[in-house]
LORO-523563 format. One record per residue (C-alpha): x, y, z; residue in three letters. Coordinates in steps of 0.05 Angstrom, whole numbers, padded with zeros to 5 digits, always signed. Example, Ala and Ser with C-alpha at 12.3 -4.5 7.8 and 13.67 -1.06 7.14 Angstrom:
BEGIN
+00246-00090+00156ALA;+00273-00021+00143SER;
This chain:
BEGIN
+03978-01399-02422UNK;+03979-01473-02431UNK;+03931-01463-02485UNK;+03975-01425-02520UNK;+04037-01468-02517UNK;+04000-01527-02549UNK;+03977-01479-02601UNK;+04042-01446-02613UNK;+04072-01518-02624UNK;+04022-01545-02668UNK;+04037-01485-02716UNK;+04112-01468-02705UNK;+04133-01549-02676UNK;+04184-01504-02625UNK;+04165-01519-02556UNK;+04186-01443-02526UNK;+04142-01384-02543UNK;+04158-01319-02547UNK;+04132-01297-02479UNK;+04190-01347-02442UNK;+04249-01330-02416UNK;+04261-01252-02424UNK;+04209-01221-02466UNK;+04155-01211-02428UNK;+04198-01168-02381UNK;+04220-01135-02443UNK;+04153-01124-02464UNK;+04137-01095-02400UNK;+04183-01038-02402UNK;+04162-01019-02473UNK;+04103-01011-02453UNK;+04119-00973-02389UNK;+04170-00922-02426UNK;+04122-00912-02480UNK;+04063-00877-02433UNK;+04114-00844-02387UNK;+04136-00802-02461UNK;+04068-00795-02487UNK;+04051-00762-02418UNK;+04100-00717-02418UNK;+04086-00695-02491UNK;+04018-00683-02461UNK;+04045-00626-02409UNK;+04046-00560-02429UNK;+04107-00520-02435UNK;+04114-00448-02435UNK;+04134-00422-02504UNK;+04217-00390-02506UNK;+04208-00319-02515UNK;+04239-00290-02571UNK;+04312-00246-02562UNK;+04296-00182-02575UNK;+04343-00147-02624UNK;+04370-00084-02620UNK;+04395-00052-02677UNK;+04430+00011-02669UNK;+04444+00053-02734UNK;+04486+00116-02747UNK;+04466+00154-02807UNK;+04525+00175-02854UNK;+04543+00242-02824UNK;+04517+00299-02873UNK;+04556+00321-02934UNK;+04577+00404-02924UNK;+04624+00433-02960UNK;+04689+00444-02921UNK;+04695+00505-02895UNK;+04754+00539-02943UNK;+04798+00572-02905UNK;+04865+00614-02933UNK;+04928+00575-02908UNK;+04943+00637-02874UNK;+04887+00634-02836UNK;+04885+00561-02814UNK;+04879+00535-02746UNK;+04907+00488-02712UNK;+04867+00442-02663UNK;+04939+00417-02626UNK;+04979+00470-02579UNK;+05031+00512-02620UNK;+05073+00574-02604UNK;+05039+00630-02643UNK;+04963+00648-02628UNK;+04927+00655-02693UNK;+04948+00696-02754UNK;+05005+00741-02738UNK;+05006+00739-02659UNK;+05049+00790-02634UNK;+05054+00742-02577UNK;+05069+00666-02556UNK;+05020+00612-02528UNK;+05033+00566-02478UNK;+04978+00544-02490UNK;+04924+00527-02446UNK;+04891+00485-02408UNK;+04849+00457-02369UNK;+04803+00437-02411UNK;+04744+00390-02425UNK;+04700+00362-02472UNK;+04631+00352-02488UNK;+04588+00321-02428UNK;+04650+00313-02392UNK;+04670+00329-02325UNK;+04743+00299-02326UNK;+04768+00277-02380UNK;+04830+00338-02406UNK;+04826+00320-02485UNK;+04772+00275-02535UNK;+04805+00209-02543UNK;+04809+00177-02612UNK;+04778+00115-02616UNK;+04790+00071-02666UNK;+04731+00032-02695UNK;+04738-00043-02705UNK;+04671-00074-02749UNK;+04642-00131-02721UNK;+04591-00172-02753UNK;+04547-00174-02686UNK;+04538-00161-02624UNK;+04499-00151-02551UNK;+04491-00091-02523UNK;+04463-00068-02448UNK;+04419+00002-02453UNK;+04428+00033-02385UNK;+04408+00102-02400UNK;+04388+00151-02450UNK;+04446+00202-02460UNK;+04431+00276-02509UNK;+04494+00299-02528UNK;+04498+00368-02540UNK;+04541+00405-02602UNK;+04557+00468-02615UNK;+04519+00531-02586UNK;+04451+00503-02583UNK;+04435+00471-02523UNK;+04380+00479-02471UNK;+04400+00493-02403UNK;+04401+00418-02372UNK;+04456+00399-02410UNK;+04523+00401-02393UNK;+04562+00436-02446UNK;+04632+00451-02414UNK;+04685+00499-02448UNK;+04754+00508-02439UNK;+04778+00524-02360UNK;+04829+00562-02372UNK;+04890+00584-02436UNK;+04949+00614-02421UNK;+04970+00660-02463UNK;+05022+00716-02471UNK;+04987+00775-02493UNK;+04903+00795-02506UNK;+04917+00804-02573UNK;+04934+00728-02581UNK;+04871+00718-02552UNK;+04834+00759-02602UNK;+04872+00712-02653UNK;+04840+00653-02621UNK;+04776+00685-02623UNK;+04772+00696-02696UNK;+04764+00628-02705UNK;+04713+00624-02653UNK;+04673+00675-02690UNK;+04684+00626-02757UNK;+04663+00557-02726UNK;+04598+00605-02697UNK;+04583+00639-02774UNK;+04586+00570-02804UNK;+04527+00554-02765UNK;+04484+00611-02777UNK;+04496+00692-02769UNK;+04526+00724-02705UNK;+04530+00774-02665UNK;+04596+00797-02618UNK;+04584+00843-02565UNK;+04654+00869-02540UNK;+04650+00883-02468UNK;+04704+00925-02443UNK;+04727+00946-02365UNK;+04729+01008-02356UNK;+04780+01021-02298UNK;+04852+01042-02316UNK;+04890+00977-02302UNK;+04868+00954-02366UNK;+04883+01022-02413UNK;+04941+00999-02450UNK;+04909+00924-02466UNK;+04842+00964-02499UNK;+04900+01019-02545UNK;+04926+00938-02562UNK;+04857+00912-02574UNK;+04837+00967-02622UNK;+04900+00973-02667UNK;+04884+00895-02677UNK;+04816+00897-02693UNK;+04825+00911-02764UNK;+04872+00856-02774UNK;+04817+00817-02743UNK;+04762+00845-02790UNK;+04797+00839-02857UNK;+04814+00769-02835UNK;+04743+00757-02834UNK;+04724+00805-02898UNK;+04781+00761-02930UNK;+04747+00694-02924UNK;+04682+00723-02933UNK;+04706+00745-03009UNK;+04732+00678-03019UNK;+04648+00656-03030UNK;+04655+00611-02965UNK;+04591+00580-02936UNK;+04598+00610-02869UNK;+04586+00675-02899UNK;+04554+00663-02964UNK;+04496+00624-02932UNK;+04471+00690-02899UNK;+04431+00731-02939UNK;+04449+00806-02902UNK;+04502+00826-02856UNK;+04518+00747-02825UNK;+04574+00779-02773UNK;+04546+00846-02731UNK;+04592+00872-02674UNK;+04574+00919-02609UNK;+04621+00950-02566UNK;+04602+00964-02487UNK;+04632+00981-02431UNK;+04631+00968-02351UNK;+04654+00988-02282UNK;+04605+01014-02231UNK;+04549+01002-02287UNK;+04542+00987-02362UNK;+04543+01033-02420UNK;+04521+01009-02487UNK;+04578+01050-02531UNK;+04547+01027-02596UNK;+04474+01041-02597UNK;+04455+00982-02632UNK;+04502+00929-02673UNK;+04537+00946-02736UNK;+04582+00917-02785UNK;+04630+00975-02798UNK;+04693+00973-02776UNK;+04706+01046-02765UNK;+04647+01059-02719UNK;+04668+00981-02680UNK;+04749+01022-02673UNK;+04710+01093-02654UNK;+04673+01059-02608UNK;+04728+01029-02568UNK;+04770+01092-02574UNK;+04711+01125-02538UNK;+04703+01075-02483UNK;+04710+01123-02416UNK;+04742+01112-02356UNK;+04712+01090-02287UNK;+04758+01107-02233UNK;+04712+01080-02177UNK;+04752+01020-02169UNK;+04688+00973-02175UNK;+04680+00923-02228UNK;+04600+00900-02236UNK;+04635+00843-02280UNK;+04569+00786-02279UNK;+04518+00838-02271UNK;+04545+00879-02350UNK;+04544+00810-02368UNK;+04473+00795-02343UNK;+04455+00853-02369UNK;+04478+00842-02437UNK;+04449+00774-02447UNK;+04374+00800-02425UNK;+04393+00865-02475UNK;+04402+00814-02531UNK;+04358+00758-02521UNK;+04312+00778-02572UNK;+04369+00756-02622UNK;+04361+00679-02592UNK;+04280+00681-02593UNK;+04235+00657-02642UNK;+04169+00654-02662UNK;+04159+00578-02642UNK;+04205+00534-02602UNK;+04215+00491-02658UNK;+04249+00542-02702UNK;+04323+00562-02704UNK;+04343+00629-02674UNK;+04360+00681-02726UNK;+04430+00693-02689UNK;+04487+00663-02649UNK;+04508+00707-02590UNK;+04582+00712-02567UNK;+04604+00758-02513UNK;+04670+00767-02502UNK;+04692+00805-02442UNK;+04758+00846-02428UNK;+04784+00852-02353UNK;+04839+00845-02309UNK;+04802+00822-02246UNK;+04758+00772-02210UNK;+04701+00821-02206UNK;+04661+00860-02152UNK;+04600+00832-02145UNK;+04608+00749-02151UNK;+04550+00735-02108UNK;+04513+00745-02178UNK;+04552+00692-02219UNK;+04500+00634-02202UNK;+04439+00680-02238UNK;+04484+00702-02296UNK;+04504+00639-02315UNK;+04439+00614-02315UNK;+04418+00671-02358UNK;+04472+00655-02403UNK;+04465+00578-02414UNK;+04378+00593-02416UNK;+04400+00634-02471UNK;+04453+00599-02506UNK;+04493+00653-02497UNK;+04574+00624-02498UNK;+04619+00676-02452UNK;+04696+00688-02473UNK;+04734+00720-02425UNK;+04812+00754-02438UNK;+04826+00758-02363UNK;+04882+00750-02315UNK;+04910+00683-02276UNK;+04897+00675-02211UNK;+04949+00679-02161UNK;+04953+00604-02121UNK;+04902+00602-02055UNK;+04905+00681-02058UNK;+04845+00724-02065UNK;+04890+00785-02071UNK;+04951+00800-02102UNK;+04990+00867-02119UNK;+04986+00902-02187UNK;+05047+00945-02219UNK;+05015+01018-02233UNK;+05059+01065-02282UNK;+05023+01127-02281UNK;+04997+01136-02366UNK;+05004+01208-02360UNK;+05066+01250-02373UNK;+05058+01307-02330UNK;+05071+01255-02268UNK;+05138+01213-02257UNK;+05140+01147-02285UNK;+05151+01106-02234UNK;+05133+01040-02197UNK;+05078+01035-02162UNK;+05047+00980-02125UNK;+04968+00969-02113UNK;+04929+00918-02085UNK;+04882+00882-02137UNK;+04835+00816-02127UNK;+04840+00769-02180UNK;+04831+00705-02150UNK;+04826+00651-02115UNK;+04817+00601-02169UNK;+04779+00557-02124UNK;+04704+00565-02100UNK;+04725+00569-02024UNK;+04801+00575-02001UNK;+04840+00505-02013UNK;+04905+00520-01983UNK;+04924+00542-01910UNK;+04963+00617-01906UNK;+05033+00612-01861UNK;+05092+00644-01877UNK;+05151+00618-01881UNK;+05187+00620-01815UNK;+05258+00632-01809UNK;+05266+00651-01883UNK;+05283+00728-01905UNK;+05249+00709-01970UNK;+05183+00746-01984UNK;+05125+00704-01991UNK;+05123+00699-02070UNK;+05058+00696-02108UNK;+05051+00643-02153UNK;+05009+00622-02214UNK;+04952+00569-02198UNK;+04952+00551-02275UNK;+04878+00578-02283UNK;+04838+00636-02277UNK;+04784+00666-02222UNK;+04742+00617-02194UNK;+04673+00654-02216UNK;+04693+00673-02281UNK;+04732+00606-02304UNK;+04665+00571-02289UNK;+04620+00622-02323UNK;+04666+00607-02388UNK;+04668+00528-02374UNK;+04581+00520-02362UNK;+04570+00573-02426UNK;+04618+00532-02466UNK;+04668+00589-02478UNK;+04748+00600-02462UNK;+04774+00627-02405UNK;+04842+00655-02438UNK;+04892+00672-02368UNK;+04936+00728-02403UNK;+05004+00750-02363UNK;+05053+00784-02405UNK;+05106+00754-02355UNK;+05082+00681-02376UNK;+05148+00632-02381UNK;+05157+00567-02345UNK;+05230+00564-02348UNK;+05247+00604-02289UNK;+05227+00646-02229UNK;+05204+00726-02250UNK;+05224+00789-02207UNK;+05190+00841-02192UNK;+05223+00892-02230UNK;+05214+00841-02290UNK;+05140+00856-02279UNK;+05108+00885-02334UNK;+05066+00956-02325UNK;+04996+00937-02306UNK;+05009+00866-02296UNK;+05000+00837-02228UNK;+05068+00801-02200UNK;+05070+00730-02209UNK;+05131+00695-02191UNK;+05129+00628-02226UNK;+05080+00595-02283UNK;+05070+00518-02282UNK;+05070+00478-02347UNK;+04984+00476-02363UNK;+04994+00406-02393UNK;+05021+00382-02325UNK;+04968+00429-02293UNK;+04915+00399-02329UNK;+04900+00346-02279UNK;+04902+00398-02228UNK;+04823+00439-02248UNK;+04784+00468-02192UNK;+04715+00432-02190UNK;+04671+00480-02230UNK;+04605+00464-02200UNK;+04547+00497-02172UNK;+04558+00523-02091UNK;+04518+00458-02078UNK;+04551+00409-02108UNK;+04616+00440-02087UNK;+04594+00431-02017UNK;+04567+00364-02028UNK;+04633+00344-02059UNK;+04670+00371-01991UNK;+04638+00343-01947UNK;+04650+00267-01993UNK;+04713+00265-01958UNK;+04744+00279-01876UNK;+04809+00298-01914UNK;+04769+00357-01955UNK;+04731+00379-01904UNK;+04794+00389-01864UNK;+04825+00420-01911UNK;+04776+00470-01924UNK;+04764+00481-01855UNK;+04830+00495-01839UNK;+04847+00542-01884UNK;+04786+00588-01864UNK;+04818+00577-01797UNK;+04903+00597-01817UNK;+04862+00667-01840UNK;+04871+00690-01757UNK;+04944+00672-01767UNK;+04966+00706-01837UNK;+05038+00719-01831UNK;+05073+00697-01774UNK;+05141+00731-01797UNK;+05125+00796-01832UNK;+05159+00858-01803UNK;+05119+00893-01867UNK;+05052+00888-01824UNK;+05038+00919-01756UNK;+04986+00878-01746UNK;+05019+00802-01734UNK;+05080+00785-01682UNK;+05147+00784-01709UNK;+05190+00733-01670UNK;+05250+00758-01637UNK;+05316+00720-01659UNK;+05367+00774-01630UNK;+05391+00787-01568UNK;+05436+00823-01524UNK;+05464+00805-01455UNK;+05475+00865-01416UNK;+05466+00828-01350UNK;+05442+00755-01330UNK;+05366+00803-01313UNK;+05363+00833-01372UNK;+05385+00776-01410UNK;+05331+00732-01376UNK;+05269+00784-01385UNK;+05282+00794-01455UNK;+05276+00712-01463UNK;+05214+00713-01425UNK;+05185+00771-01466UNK;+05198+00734-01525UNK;+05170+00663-01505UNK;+05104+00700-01489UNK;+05094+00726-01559UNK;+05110+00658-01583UNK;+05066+00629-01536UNK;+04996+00670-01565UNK;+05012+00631-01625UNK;+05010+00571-01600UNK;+04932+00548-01589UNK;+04924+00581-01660UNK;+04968+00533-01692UNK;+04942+00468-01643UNK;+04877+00480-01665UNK;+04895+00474-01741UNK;+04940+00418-01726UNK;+04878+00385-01695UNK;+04834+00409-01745UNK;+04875+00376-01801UNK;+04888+00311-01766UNK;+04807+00291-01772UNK;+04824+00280-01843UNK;+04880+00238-01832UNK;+04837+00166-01831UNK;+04806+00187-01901UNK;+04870+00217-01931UNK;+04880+00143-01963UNK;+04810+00138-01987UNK;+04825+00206-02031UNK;+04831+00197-02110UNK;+04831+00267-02134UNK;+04904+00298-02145UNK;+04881+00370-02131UNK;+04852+00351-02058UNK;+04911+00308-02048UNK;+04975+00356-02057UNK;+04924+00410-02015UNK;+04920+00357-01957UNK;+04988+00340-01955UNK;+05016+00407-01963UNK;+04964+00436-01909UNK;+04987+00386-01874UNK;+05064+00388-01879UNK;+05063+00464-01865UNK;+05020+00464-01808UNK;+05068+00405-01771UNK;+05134+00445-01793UNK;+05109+00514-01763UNK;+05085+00477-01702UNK;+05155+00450-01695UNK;+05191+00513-01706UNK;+05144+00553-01653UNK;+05143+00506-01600UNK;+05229+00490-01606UNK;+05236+00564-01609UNK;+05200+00565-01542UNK;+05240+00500-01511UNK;+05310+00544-01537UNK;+05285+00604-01502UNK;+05269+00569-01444UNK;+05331+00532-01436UNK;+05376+00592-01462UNK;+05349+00624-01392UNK;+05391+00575-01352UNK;+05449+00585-01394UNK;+05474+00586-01468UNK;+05546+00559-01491UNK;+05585+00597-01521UNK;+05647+00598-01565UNK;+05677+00659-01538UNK;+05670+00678-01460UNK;+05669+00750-01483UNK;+05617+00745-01524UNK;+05545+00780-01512UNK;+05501+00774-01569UNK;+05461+00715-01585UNK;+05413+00692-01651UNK;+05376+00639-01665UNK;+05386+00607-01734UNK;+05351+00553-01763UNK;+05385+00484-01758UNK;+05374+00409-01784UNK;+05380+00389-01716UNK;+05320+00386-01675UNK;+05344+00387-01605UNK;+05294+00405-01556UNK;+05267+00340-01552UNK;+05250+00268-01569UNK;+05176+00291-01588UNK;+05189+00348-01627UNK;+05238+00304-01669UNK;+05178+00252-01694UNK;+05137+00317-01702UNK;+05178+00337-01746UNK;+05186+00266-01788UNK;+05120+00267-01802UNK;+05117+00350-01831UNK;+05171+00316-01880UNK;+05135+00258-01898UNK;+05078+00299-01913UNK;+05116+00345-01953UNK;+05160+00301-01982UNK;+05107+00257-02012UNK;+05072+00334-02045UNK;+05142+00335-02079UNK;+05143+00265-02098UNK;+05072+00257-02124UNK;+05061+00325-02163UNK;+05121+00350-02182UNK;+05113+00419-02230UNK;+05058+00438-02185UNK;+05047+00502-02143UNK;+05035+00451-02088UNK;+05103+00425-02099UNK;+05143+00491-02101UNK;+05110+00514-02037UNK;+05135+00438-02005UNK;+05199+00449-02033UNK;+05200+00517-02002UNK;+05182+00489-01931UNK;+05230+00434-01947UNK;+05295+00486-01951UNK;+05285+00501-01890UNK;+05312+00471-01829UNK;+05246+00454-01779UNK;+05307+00461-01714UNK;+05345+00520-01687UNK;+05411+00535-01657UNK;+05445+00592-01621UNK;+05505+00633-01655UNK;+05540+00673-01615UNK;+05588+00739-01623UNK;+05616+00798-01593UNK;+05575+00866-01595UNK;+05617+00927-01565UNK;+05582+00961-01511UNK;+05634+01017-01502UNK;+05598+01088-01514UNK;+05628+01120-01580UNK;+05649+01191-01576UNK;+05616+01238-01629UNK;+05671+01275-01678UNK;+05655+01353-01676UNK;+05623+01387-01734UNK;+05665+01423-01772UNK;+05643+01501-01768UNK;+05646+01534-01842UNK;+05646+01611-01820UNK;+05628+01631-01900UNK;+05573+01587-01907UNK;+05593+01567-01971UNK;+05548+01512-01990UNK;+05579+01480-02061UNK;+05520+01483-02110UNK;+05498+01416-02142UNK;+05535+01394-02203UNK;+05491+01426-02269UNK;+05455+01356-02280UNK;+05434+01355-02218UNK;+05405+01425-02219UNK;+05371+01410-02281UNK;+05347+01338-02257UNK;+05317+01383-02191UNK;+05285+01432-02240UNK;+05250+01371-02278UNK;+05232+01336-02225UNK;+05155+01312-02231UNK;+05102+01302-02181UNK;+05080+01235-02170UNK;+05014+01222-02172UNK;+04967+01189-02116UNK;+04950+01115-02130UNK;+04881+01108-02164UNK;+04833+01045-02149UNK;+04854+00995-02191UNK;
């Protein structure tokens, strides 16, 4: 180092060197730096994957020509008043109702598109959407649940179109398939005077050159007629085009007066018939034919256990089902039918018969009570869609359910004598848009089950209601077979008086483990009551629920007034003797009865509240009228024995002979004919 200084001054003359002061620490770290960063450039690093980039396309959707329709013969995709081309009767319009893949949703929703110029997207799963009438049996192709409609013939309206959007995609064949039992006589006459309005509909926008038809090189739209009852009859031997053998063939449909209607078996038995038309030579090619059947019938059907195997059949075959049926009655499997005897010879006159056209449901969602202390007959009322069976063979086939009621208006309440001839009596309709949210789960028995059993509150329910079956009508002097409280009675003596109390409280008191058992019953549901998202289970819970605590009150205060009436009533009048017990707001017999009955109004309150327009809500409303207390009115019955006037004795017998019209009316008079199976 010295070395170098005396160097370094001989050349530069400076005394300091560049290696005083701080460079050499400076020098140092230069050095240091430098081989940490050339190290680290010597570690390998594991190349950065490249994002991968998923570009989704959608090819322009093809060009076909619009299908060219007469403006008389347009349809309308949105609800309207008039069914089709010259409906002879209203819609009010349908549904329950759901798209493509969908289980819930009520309508499509339009979706605006908004371009971006990129973006991420997360592939969960691989979804096949399914259009149209060609689809394999795994997917989920869902029709319309249920339209309400006025008359069949509105339906047939609807179904011209139907047939339309089917002949656009390649040719068709209808099979008709008519009951056969006599309820349903005057909708086939209807039918059949429509079917050539239906026919030159189609001829008419088949001579217009439209593609539907003018694609199809022979006979694009054939047409069979059969019919069904105990068995099936094929009416037309094979499928035809002409309309005067189709309108022949549904004069000629016979009757079946057995009463049984083989409903999912004639359909079965069609689709296996005709299941040559959906085959073809290689699974790769196109069927030569779209199948349609469209059924006629005005109940649920006699043999349901074979629904699950026929709509199987149906869907394997790609066979859509239409259905012009009846609505079911709410939580009812059977409901009464008005019968006016068709021929002449016998009076025309009401007649009631007991028909099953429901429930809408898969197993029985609502709990059967009467409703105590009302004179009120227990009125039927519309559950806004049709039997359970036959809605879902429609809704997995991809058809329409159409509920027709000739009665249909959701304005007010319909009577009895209001009730059309061969209609069953349904006292109110519910608005279907409000209705909507209200569809049955139309699911296999398994997933039904599965579904139950999700939820304490749905199990309950269900439960229960198989249970209120033993109880049926608690106030129903119509049937022999369930007690009719006792309300009135007379004190001949303080014994008497006292006996007749007792007799009472012991018919009351059968009742009672019956309805503390479905009280319990319904209460395991309570704690997931909350937890429940699904309108339809909640307004059954809460009703269920509400009912059940209201008749519990009014059966066990009855008892506590009976009881305490025994050791002495008040009266207004010392002289009076006759005593009834009439509901009352006031719940007197005791503290606990009195919270008992806060919570049957809570329940029922919050049905009304929460699904207002509902069947639910009329039958809360119902319970809600009347009072869950009773009181004792009192009057004055006259126990004196009445003296009987004498006859008169007429020694010339001369009976006065009826007025003329009278006579005449006697002579006339027609036999009434016995009640046939409906």
């Amino acid at each position: 180092m010295r070395g170098f200084r005396q160097w370094w001054h001989r050349l530069t003359g400076d005394d300091e060197t560049p290696l005083d002061g701080d460079a050499p620490a400076f020098a140092l770290s230069f050095v240091a730096h430098l081989g940490i960063i050339v190290s680290l450039g010597l570690v390998p690093m594991p190349a950065e994957k490249p994002e991968v980039t998923f570009v989704v396309s959608s090819p322009p959707p093809e060009e076909k020509t619009e299908l060219t329709i007469p403006e008389e013969f347009a349809f309308n995709e949105q609800p309207s008043d008039a069914v089709g081309a010259n409906s002879v009767q209203g819609e009010s319009v349908a549904l329950s109702m759901a798209p493509l893949i969908s289980d819930f949703s009520s309508i499509p929703s339009h979706v605006t598109s908004v371009p971006v110029p990129s973006a991420r997207i997360e592939i969960n799963e691989i979804l096949s959407t399914a259009t149209g009438l060609h689809y394999s049996e795994n997917l989920a192709v869902k029709g319309a649940a249920g339209e309400g409609v006025t008359g069949a013939v509105g339906a047939i309206d609807r179904l011209t179109h139907e047939i339309l959007l089917s002949l656009e995609e390649r040719k068709t064949l209808v099979v008709w398939l008519f009951d056969q039992t006599v309820s349903i006589t005057s909708q086939r006459r209807a039918i059949r005077e429509r079917f050539t309005k239906i026919y030159d509909e189609l001829g008419i926008v088949e001579s217009t050159g439209n593609d539907a038809f003018a694609k199809h090189e022979n006979k694009p739209l054939l047409s069979t007629v059969v019919g069904f009852g105990g068995g099936v009859q094929y009416i037309t031997k094979k499928p035809t085009d002409s309309l005067a053998e189709l309108k022949k063939a549904v004069t000629e449909v016979p009757l079946d007066n057995s009463g049984t209607e083989n409903v999912f078996g004639a359909i079965f038995n069609v689709a296996t018939h005709y299941a040559d038309f959906r085959r073809t030579a290689s699974e790769s090619a196109e069927p030569d034919r779209n199948v349609m059947i469209v059924v006629f019938t005005d109940e649920a059907g006699s043999d349901t256990q074979k629904a699950e195997e026929t709509i199987k059949a149906c869907r394997r075959l790609a066979m859509p089902v239409y259905v012009i049926g009846v609505p079911a009655t709410f939580g009812r499997r059977e409901t009464r039918m008005k019968y006016v005897d068709p021929d002449p010879q016998y009076r025309q006159v009401d007649q009631w018969g007991i028909v099953e056209q429901g429930p809408e449901s898969f197993l029985p969602e609502r709990i059967k009570l009467s409703f105590a202390g009302s004179r009120e007959e227990d009125e039927p009322l519309d559950s806004g869609f049709g039997p359970y069976a036959l809605t879902r063979l429609c809704y997995e086939t991809g058809g329409i359910y159409f509920a027709v009621h000739p009665n249909r208006t959701v304005n007010r309440t319909v009577s009895r004598d209001e009730t059309a001839a061969f209609s069953s009596y349904v006292a109110h309709f519910f608005d279907p848009e409000v209705m909507r949210r209200y569809r049955p789960d139309y699911v296999s028995i398994g997933d039904y089950q599965k579904r139950v059993k999700q939820n304490k509150a749905r199990s309950a329910l269900i439960e229960a209601a198989a249970n209120s079956l033993q109880l049926s009508t608690l106030l129903d002097p119509k049937d022999e077979q369930k007690i009719v409280l006792q309300r009135d009675f007379l004190k001949r003596d303080e014994a008497q008086f006292s006996r007749a109390l007792s007799e009472a409280q012991q018919e009351a008191a059968a009742l009672a483990p019956k309805l503390d058992t479905l009280c319990q019953i319904l209460q395991q549901g309570e704690a997931d009551r909350e937890k429940e998202t699904m309108p339809r289970w909640q307004a059954g819970y809460d009703l269920a629920m509400g009912r059940a605590l209201a008749v519990k009150v009014r059966m066990e205060t009855y008892n506590a007034m009976l009881a305490a009436a025994k050791r002495g009533v008040k009266t207004k009048n010392p002289k009076n003797n006759t005593f009834r017990l009439e509901p009352s707001k006031s719940v007197e017999a005791g503290s606990q009865y009195t919270k008992l009955a806060e919570r049957a109004k809570m329940y029922l309150s919050r049905v009304t509240k929460d699904h207002p327009g509902t069947p639910w809500a009329a039958e809360a409303e119902r319970e809600l009228r009347i009072p869950l207390g009773w009181e004792w009115i009192d009057s004055y019955t006259d126990l004196t024995p009445k003296v009987m006037p004498k006859a008169k004795v007429n020694n010339n017998n001369n009976v006065p002979a009826p007025p003329r019209n009278e006579q005449k009316m006697m002579l006339e008079k027609k036999p009434l004919a016995p009640l046939p199976k409906l």
